[in-house]
N, C-alpha and C positions, 0 to 999 in steps of 0.2 A: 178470576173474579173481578165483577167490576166495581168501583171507586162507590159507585151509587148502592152495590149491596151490603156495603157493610156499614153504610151510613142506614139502611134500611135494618139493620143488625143479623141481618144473614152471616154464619159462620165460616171461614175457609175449613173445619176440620168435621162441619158435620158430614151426614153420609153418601150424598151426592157426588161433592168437591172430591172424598177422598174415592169413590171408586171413579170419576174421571180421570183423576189424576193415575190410577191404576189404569184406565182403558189408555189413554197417553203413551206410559211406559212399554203395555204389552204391543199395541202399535208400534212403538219407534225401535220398540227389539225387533219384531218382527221384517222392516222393513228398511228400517237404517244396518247398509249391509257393513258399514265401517266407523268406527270412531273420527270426530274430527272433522265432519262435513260442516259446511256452511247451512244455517238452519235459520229461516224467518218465521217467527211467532207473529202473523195477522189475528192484530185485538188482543192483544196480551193483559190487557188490563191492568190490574195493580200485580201483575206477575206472581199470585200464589203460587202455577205450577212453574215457573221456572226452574225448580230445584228441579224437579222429575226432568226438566229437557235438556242442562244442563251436561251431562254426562256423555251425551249424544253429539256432539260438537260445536263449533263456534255458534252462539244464536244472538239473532239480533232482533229486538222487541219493538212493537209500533202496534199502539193506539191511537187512536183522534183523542184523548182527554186529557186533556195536561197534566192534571192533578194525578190523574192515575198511572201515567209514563214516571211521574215522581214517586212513585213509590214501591218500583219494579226495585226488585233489590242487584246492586251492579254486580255484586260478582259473582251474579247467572247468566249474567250477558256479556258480550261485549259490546254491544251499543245499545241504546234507547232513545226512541225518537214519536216524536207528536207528527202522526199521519196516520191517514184516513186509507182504507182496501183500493181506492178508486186512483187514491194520486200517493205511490211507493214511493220513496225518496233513492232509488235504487237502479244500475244502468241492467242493462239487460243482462239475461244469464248469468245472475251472481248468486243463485241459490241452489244448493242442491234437493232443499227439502224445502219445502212451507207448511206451517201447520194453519189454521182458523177452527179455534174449536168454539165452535155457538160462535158464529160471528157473521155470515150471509145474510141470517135470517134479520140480522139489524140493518141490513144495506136493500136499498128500495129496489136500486139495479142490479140487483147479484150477478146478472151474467158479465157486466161490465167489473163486477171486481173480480169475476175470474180470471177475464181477460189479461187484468192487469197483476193478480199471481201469476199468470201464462208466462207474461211478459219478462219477470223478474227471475222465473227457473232456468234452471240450465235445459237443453235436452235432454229427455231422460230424466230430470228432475220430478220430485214426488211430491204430489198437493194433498196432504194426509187432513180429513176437516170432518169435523160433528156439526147437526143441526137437530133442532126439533121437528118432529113426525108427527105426524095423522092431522092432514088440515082439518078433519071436521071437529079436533077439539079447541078449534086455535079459538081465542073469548079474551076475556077481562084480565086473565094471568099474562098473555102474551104483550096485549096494547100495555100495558104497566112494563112489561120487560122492555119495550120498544123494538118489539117483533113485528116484521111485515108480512109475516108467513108464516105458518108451519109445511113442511115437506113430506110427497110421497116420494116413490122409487123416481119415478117419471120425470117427475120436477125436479129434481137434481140431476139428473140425466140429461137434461134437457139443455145445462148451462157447460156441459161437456162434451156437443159432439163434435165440433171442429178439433182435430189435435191432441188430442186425451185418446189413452188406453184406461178402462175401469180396473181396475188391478182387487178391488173389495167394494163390496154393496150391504152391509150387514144392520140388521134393526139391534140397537140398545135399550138398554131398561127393558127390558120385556116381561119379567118376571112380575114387577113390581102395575106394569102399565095397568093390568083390570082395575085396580084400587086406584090409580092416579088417574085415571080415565071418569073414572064414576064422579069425582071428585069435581075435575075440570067441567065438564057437560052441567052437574050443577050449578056449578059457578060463574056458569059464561054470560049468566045476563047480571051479574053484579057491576059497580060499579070498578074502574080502571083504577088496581091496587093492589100491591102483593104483599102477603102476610108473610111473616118470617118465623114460625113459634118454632121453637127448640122440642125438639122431642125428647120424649123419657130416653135417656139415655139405654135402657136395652133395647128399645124398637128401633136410636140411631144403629146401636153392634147390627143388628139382626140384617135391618135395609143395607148396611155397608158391605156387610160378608156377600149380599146375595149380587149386590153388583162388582162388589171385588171378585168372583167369582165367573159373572159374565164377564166382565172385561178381561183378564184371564184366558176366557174360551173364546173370543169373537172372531180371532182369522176363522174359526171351522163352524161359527154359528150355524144352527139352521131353522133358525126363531122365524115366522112369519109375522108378525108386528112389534113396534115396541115405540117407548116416547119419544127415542133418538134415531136419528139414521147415519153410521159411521163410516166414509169411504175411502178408497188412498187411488187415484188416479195418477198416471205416467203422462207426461208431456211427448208429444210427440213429434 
């Protein structure tokens, strides 16, 4: 989560956060083949999920927001650092894992911040990262998130073909997307603003269960769209 949504009153526990936080965990069981790996969290934000990555081994946290590196909580990491996806504070091949989850889609040049995850994995190392899907809803919710994009299959693809194996390509939210589709498409000539209301608490259980449940399934997805797109690439 970042620094600016909870100043916005957006929750870490409503039903979004906590099934990311579940697609997170079933990704890094899935693919963290051993405990104790070196693990860089690009965009870490104010570190909600660092509990969930914490388990998985040594991790070290970097945002561009200072206020929000302050308030990563330290004994999920072992370090925390104010830096931008473009410029790592980190020499080469010191990572086994990188995560960026919602985090490209804020960077103008994303293929240059892949580059420069590239740079910082080991060989063989895994750039495990979520963004937002389907450009034609991208409107008024994204410019407020300070989105430069939303992504298809292609356009993610596109900042991986030098040296990347695709290892997973899988659409998230899917279940929920018709209703949040409908939603967006209206709203896209409103004015640059994101509304934060808290839901009845049974439509949060209800929304939670259904993507605790996708994330749960997504190694063996076989959704044809969704609001997310989840992928874990190999350095090669």
């Amino acid at each position: 989560m970042d620094r600016r949504d909870k100043e916005r009153g957006v929750h870490a526990d409503n039903f979004w956060f906590r099934g990311k936080k579940s697609l997170i965990q079933t990704l890094l069981r899935a693919y963290v083949p051993v405990p104790g790996v070196n693990i860089l969290n690009v965009g870490a934000g104010t570190g909600d999920d660092m509990h969930v990555i914490h388990p998985f081994g040594k991790v070290y946290a970097t945002d561009p927001d200072e206020a929000s590196v302050a308030m990563i909580p330290e004994q999920y990491c072992v370090e925390k650092k104010v830096a931008d996806a473009l410029h790592l504070p980190y020499s080469d091949g010191t990572f086994d894992i990188a995560l960026a989850f919602d985090v490209l889609e804020h960077i103008e040049d994303d293929h240059a911040a892949i580059a420069e995850i590239r740079r910082v994995l080991k060989k063989d190392g895994l750039f495990i990262l979520s963004v937002p899907a389907m450009p034609e809803l991208f409107g008024a919710h994204d410019r407020a998130l300070g989105h430069f994009r939303r992504y298809d299959q292609d356009m993610l693809r596109s900042g991986f073909v030098h040296g990347w194996e695709n290892l997973l390509l899988k659409w998230w939210n899917t279940t929920l997307y018709p209703l949040a589709a409908r939603k967006r498409k209206k709203d896209r000539a409103k004015k640059d603003e994101v509304e934060a209301p808290r839901l009845p608490a049974v439509i949060d259980r209800v929304f939670g269960y259904i993507l605790q449940r996708e994330s749960q399934a997504i190694v063996h997805s076989k959704a044809h769209r969704g609001l997310s797109l989840v992928a874990v690439f190999r350095k090669r």
